[in-house]
N, C-alpha and C positions, 0 to 999 in steps of 0.2 A: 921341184918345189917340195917344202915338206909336207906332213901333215898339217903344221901352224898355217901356215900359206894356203892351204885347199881351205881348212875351218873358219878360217878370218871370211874370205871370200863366198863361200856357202852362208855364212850366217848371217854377212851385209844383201842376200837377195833372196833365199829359201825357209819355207815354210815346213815344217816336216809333219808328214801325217802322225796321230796319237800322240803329241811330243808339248808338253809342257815348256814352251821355246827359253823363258827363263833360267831352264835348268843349266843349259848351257854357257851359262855365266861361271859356272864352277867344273859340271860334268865335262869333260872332253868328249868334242865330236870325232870321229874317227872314218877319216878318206878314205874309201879302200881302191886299192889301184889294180887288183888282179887277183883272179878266183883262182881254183884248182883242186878239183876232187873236195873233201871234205873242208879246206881249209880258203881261210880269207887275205891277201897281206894290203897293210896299208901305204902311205908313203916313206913313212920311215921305214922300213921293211920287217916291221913288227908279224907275225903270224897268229892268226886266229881260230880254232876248229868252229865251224858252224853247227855248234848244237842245235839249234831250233830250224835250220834249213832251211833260212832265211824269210822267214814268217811262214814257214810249213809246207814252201812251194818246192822246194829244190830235191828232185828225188834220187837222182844219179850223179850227181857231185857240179862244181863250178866245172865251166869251160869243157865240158864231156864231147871227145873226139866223134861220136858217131851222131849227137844231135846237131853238131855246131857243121856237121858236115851236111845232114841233110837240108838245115836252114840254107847252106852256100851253094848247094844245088837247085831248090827252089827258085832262091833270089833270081837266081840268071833265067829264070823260065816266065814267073809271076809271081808279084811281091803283093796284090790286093788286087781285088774285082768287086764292083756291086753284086751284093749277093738276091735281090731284088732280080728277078727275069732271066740272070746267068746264074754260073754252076764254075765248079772247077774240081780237078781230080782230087786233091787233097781233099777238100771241105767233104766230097763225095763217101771215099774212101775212110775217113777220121770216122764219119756216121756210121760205115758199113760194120767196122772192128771193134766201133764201141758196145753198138747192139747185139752184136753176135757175145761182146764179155759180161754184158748187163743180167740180171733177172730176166728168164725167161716171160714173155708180154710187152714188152719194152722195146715198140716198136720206130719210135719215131723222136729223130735229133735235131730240136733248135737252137741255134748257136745264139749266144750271145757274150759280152765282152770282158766279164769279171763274174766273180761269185755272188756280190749283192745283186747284181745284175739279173742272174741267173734266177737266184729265189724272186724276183719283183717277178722274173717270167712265169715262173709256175705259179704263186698267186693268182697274177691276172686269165692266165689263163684258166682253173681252179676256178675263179669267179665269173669268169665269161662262158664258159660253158654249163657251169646250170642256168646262166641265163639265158644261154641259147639255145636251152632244152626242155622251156616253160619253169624252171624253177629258180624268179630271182629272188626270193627273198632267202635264196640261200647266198649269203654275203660275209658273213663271218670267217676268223682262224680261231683255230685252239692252239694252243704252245704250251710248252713247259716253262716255268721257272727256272730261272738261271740260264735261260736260250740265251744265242744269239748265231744274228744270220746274216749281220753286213748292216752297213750305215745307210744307205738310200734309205729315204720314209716308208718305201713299205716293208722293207726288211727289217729295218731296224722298231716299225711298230710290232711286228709279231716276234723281236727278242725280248729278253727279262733282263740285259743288266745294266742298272741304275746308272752306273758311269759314263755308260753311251745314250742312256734313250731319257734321261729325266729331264735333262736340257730342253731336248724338244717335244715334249709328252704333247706342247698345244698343238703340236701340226700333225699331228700321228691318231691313225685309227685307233679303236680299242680294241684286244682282241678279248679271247677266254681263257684263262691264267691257268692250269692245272699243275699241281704241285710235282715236281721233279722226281723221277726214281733214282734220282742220286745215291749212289751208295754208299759214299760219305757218312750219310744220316744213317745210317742202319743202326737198327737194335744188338746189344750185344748177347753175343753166338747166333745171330740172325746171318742166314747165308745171301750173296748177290741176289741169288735168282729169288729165296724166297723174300727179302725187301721188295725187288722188283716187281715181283708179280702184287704185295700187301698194296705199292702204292700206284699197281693199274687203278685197284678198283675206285676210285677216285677219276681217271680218266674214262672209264664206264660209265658212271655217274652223269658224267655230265654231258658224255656222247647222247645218254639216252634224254639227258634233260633239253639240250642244245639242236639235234641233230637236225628239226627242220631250219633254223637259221645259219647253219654250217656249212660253208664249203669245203672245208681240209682240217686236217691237223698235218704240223708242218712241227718235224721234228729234225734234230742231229743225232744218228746213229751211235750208240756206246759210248760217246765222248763229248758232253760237253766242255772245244778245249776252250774260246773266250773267257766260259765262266768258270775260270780255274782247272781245267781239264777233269770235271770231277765225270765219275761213272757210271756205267752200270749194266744190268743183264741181257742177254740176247733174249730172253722169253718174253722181255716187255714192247718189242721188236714183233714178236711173234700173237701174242696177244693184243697189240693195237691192229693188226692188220685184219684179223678178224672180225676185232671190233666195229673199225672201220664200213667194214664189208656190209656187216648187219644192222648198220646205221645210216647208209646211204652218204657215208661222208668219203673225202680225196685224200690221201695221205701223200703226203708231201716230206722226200729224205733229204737231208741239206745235207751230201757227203763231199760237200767243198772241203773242208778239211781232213775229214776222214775217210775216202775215198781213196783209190790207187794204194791197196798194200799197209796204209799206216792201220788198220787193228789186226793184221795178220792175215786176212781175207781179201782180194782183190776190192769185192765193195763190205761196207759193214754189216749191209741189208743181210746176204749171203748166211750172217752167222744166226739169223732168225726165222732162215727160209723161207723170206717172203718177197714181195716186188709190189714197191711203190708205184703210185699212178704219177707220180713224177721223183725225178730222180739227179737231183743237182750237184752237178761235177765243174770242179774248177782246182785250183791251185795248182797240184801236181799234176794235172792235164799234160800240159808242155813240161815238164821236165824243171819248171821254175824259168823260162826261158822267156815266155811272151804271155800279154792278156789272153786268156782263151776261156770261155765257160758253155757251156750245153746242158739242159734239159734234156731228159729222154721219157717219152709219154708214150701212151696205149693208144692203138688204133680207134680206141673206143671216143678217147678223147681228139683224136685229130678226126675223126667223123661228125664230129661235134660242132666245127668249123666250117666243113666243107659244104657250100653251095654257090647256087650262085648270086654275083658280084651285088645285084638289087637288092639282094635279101640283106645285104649289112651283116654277114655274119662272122668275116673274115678277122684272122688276129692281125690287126694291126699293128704291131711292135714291134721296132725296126733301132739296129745300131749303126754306123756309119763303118766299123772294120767286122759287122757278120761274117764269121768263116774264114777270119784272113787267112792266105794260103801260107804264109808263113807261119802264122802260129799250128795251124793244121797239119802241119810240115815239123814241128817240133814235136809235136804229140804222137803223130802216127809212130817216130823214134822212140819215143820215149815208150809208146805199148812197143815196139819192138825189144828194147833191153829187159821188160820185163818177160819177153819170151825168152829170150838167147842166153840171160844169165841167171832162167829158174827162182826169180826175184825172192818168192814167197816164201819157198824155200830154205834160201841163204836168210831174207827177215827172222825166220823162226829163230835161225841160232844166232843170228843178231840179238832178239829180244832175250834169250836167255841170258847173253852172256850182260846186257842191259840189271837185269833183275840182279845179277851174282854180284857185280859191281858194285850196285848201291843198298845188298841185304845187311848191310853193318849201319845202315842209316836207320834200320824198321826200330831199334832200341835206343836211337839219340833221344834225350829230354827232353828237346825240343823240335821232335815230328812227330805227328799226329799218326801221318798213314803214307806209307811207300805204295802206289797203285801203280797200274801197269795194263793197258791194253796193248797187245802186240809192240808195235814200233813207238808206242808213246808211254813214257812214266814219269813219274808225278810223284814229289815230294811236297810233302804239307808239313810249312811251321807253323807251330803253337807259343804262344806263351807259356801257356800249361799241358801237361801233356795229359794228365788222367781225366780233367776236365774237358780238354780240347780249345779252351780259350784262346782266342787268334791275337793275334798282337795287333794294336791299332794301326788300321790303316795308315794313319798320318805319320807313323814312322816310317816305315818305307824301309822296311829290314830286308825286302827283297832286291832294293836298288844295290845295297850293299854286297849284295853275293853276283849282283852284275857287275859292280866295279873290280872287283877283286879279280871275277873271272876274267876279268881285259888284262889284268897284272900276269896273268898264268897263260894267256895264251888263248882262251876257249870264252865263246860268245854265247853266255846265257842272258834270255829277257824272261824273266820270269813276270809270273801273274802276280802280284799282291806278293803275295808271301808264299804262293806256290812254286817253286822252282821245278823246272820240267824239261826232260828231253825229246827232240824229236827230229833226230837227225839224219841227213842224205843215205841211203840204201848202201852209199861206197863206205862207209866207214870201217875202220878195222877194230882188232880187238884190243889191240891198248893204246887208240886212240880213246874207246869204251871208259878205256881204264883210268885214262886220263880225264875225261870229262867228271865221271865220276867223283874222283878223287879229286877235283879241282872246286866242283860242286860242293862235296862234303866239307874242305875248306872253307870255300864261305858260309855256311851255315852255320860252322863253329864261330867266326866270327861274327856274323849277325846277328846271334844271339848269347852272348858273352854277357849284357847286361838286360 
């Protein structure tokens, strides 16, 4: 069957998630029939580099021989268990390797089944133990502007971007809004760190104003990439956590996306030398292979919990595949290759030769700002460049350097008008080269009128 043949059929019964299903009246939908290392093919036997790594999950390439082997050994042993009263070696061992890579205090692993998932945990949990330690009217989140933390209502109440959360503003909590240390916005000749640190004080502010009604401030480390991959300093990393401390509030790191190697550091936290009292990991968990996400929290807070069963203290929250041993089984692999192939390492001269690629972009007309945290970078279109003026949304001048890039070969989705890489760990260097320069293509085309 070809392509036509899979498209007709997917589009008379499937819904696709973020997908304006109209578009596909013109956009071609694209089958893909077989992964491999950095690249995608479909049924036409078309070939695709997976720039984005397949919405950020995919860290060691499609179809990777040492994870696809350890899922095939599992299988034949145990495919799932309730995780509820039994245990199994995987779920065991995934907790034992994750804690021992985490921030030092970081003593305790809850599984659960996705990244939104993951953040509703530390919330609820966050909110349940000041309640079950005499202080409930500590109920509240602080967030930053331009967050985002996943679609369930409670994730998606303590994110900032308008395209996902204004729909359902009536069903969602309110949280506490603090403005973004986005670097983007900086002053000129203003450096990251000193932005960074200008716009803590603003999250001080309101620690000190807030702090009896607070339960956490629930951030994404270095990289907000939802809301455009915009960025910023490790010192505001380093300075919340402090903050935190002397405000009696929970900090909460959403490193779903940014977690596993993508800012150059196993976690992002790392580059601020701190450790959050919960610590959300998903995407590249598994290798891109299966649902997996986990919390990791302080003895302080699993104390917090524990009594007995009368007292009603227990965290009630429960998924139906907690722990699966398969997916536990893909992960344990996937921290194995970041041992065995020095991951972090090799990312460094990845990320350079990432920068050297796209440094002919920093002076196009029409890019504002070439960023870059380790394994992620970020081109920003403008209208104007000296202004910085964005091009109207409703053009959709980003869709265009996605279509092009499907004529070239390589799978860009860009943000808006942000086009950005963030591709599997296997990639090579004129693979780089190509993306790059396929990227830089459509740009020129996108912005032609």
């Amino acid at each position: 069957m070809s392509n036509r043949d899979w498209s007709a059929r997917d589009l008379a019964v499937l819904w696709h998630p973020c997908t304006q299903m109209k578009d596909h009246e013109s956009l071609p939908m694209i089958p893909i029939r077989r992964g491999q290392g950095a690249w995608l093919e479909d049924f036409d036997g078309n070939r695709y580099l997976d720039a984005i790594s397949s919405w950020w999950v995919n860290l060691f390439g499609h179809a990777n021989p040492n994870i696809n082997a350890a899922i095939k050994q599992q299988l034949d042993a145990l495919e799932h268990v309730i995780l509820a009263g039994f245990t199994h070696e995987p779920a065991i061992t995934l907790a034992e390797r994750l804690l021992e890579l985490a921030p030092n205090g970081l003593s305790r692993c809850f599984y659960a089944d996705n990244g939104s998932s993951a953040v509703e945990v530390a919330l609820k949990m966050s909110f349940h133990f000041w309640r079950n330690t005499g202080q409930p009217k500590k109920t509240r989140f602080i967030t930053l502007s331009n967050s985002y933390h996943g679609e369930t209502l409670g994730a998606l109440a303590v994110g900032d971007v308008a395209l996902y959360k204004n729909t359902y503003a009536p069903l969602l909590m309110t949280p506490i809004t603090v403005a973004s240390p986005d670097c983007y916005l900086r002053e000129p000749g203003e450096s990251w760190a000193e932005h960074s640190r200008r716009k803590f004080e603003e999250m001080e502010a309101t620690l000190a104003r807030h702090a009896d009604e607070t339960a956490a401030v629930i951030i994404e480390p270095l990289v907000q990439c939802a809301g455009n991959m915009r960025m910023y300093d490790p010192v505001y990393l380093t300075l919340l956590r402090d903050a935190c401390d002397r405000h009696g509030v929970h900090l909460i790191a959403d490193e779903i996306a940014v977690g596993f190697g993508r800012t150059g550091t196993l976690f992002a936290c790392e580059q601020g030398s701190i450790r959050p009292d919960f610590l959300c990991l998903s995407k590249g968990l598994t290798g891109g292979y299966l649902p997996l996400s986990c919390v990791l929290t302080t003895d302080d807070v699993y104390a917090g919990f524990y009594d007995e069963y009368v007292n009603q203290r227990a965290f009630l929250h429960s998924h139906s595949y907690t722990g699966n041993a398969l997916a536990c089984s893909a992960a344990l692999a996937t921290l194995d290759l970041f041992k065995r192939d020095n991951t972090l390492i090799r990312n460094r001269e990845l990320s350079a030769q990432m920068a050297a690629a796209t440094a002919s972009l920093i002076d196009h007309p029409h890019v504002a700002e070439v960023r870059q945290t380790g394994m992620i970078l970020a081109i920003e279109m403008v209208k104007d460049k000296p202004s910085r003026k964005p091009y109207p949304w409703q053009e959709r001048r980003g869709l265009d350097v996605y279509q092009h890039g499907l004529t070239r070969g390589v799978l860009l989705r860009p943000l808006g008008n942000v086009i950005y890489f963030m591709p599997p760990y296997v990639i090579r260097p004129d693979e780089i080269c190509l993306m790059a320069a396929v990227a830089a293509e459509g740009i020129d085309l996108a912005t032609k009128s």
